[in-house]
N, CA and C of each residue as an Amber inpcrd file, in Angstrom:
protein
   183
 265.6570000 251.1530000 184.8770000 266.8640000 251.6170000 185.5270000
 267.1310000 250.7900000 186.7700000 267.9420000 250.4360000 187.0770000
 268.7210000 249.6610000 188.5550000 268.6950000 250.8690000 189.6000000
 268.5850000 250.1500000 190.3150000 268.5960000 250.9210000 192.1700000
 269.4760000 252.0040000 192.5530000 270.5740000 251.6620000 191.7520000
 271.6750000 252.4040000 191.8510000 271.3480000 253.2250000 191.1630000
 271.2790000 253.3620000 189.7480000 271.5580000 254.5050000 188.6820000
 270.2600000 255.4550000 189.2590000 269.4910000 255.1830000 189.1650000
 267.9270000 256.2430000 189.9100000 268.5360000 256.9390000 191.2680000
 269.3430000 256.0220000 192.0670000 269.6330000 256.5840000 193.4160000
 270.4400000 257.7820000 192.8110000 271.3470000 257.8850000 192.4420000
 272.5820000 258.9520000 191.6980000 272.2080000 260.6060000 191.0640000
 271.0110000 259.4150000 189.9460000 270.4850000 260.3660000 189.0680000
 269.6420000 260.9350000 190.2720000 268.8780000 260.8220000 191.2430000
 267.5830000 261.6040000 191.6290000 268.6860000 262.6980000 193.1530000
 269.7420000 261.9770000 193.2020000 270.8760000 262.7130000 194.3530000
 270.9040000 264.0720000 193.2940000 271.2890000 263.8120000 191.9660000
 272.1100000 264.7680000 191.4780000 270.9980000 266.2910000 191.4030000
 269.6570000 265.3050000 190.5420000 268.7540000 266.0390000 191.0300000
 268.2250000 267.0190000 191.9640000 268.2900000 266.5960000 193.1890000
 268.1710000 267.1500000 194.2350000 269.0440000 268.3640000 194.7670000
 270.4170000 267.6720000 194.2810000 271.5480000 268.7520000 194.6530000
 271.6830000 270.0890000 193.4790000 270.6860000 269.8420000 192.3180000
 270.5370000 270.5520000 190.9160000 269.3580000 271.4380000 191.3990000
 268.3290000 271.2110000 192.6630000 267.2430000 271.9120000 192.8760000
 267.7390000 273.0770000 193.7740000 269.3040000 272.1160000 194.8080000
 269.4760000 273.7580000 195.4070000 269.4530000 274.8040000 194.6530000
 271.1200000 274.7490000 193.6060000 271.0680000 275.5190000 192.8170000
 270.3170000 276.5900000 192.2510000 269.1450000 275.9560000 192.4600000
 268.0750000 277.0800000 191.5010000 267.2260000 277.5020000 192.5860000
 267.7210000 277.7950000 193.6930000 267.0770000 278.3170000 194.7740000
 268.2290000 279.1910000 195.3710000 269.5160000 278.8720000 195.2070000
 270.8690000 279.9530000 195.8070000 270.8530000 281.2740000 194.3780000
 269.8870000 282.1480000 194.3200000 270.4290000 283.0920000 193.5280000
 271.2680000 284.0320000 194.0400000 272.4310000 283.9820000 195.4020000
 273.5200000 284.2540000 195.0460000 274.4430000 283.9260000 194.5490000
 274.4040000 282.5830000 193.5690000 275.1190000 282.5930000 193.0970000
 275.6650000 282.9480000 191.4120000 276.7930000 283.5590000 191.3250000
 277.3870000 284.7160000 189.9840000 276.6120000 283.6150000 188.8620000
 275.8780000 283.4250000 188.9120000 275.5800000 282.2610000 187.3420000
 274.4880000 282.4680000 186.4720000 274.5680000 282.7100000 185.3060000
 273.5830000 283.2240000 184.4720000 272.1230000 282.2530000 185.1730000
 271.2060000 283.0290000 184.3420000 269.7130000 282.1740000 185.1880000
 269.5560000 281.0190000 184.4040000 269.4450000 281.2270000 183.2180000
 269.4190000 280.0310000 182.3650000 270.6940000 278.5820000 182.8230000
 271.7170000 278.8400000 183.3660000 272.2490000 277.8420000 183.3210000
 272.0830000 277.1590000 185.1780000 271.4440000 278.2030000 185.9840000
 270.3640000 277.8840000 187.2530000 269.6020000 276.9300000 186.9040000
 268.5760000 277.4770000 186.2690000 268.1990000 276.6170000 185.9560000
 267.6600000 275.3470000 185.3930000 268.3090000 275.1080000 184.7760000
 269.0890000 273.7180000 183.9150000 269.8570000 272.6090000 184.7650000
 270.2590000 273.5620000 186.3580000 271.0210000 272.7920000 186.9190000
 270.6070000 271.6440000 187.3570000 269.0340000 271.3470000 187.7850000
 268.8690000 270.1030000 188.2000000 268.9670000 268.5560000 187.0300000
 269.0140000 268.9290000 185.9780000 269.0090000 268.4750000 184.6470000
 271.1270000 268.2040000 184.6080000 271.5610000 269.1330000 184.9200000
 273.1920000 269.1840000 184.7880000 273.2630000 267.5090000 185.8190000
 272.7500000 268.0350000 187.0610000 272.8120000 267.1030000 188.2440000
 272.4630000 265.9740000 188.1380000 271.5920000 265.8560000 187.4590000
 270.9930000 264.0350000 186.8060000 271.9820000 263.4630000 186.0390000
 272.2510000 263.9830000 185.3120000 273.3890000 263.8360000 184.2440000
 274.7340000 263.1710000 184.7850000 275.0250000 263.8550000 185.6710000
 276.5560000 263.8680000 186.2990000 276.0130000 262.6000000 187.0550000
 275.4060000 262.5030000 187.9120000 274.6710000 261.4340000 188.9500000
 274.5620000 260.3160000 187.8580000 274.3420000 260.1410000 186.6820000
 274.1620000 258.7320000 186.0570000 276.2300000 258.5710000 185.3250000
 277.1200000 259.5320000 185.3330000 278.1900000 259.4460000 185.1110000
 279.1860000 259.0160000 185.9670000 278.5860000 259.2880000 187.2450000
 278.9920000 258.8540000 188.5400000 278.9140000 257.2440000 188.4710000
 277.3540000 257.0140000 188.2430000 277.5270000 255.7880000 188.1610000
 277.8730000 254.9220000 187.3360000 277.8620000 255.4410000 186.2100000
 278.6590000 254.1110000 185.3640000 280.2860000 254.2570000 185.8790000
 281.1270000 255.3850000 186.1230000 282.1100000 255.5000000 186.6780000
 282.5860000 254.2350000 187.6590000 281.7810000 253.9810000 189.1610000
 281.3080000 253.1600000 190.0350000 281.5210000 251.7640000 189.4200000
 280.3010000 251.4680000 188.2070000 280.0040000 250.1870000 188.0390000
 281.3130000 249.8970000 186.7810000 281.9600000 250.5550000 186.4290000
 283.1150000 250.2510000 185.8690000 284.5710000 249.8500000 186.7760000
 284.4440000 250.5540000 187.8350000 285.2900000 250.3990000 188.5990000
 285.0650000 248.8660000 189.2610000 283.8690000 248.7760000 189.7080000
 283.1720000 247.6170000 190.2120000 284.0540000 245.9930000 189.1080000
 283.2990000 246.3620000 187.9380000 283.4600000 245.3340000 187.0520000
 285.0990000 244.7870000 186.9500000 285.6430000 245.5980000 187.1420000
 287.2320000 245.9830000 186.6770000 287.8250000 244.9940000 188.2350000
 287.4880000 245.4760000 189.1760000 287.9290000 244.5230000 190.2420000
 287.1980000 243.3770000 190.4380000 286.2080000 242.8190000 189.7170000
 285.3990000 241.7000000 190.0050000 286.0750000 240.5030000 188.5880000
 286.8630000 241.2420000 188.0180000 287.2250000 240.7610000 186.4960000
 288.8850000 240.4020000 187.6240000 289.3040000 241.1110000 187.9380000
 290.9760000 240.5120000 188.8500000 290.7570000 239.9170000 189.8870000
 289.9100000 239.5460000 190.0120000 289.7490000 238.3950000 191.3310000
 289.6600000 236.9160000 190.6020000
């Protein structure tokens, strides 16, 4: 994995561990906790998002 995609994925992570520590929030438990797994996910979508955007202006120059 590149520097980037680990950085994203382990953010999303992290922000997936609150989650499963706020049980006020209305959300079944099962999908609590799954969330740090949701958060990795999104964090590597982020980045290809990024490195598409990236490519796309490095291609019009």
């Amino acid at each position: 994995m590149s520097r980037t995609r680990l950085r994203y994925t382990m953010i999303g992570f992290i922000i997936g561990v609150f989650f499963v520590y706020m049980k006020e929030l209305p959300v079944a438990d099962g999908v609590r906790f799954a969330a740090p797994f949701y958060g990795a996910g999104i964090g590597l979508l982020i980045d290809g998002i990024i490195l598409r955007v990236r490519q796309q202006k490095g291609n019009e120059k």
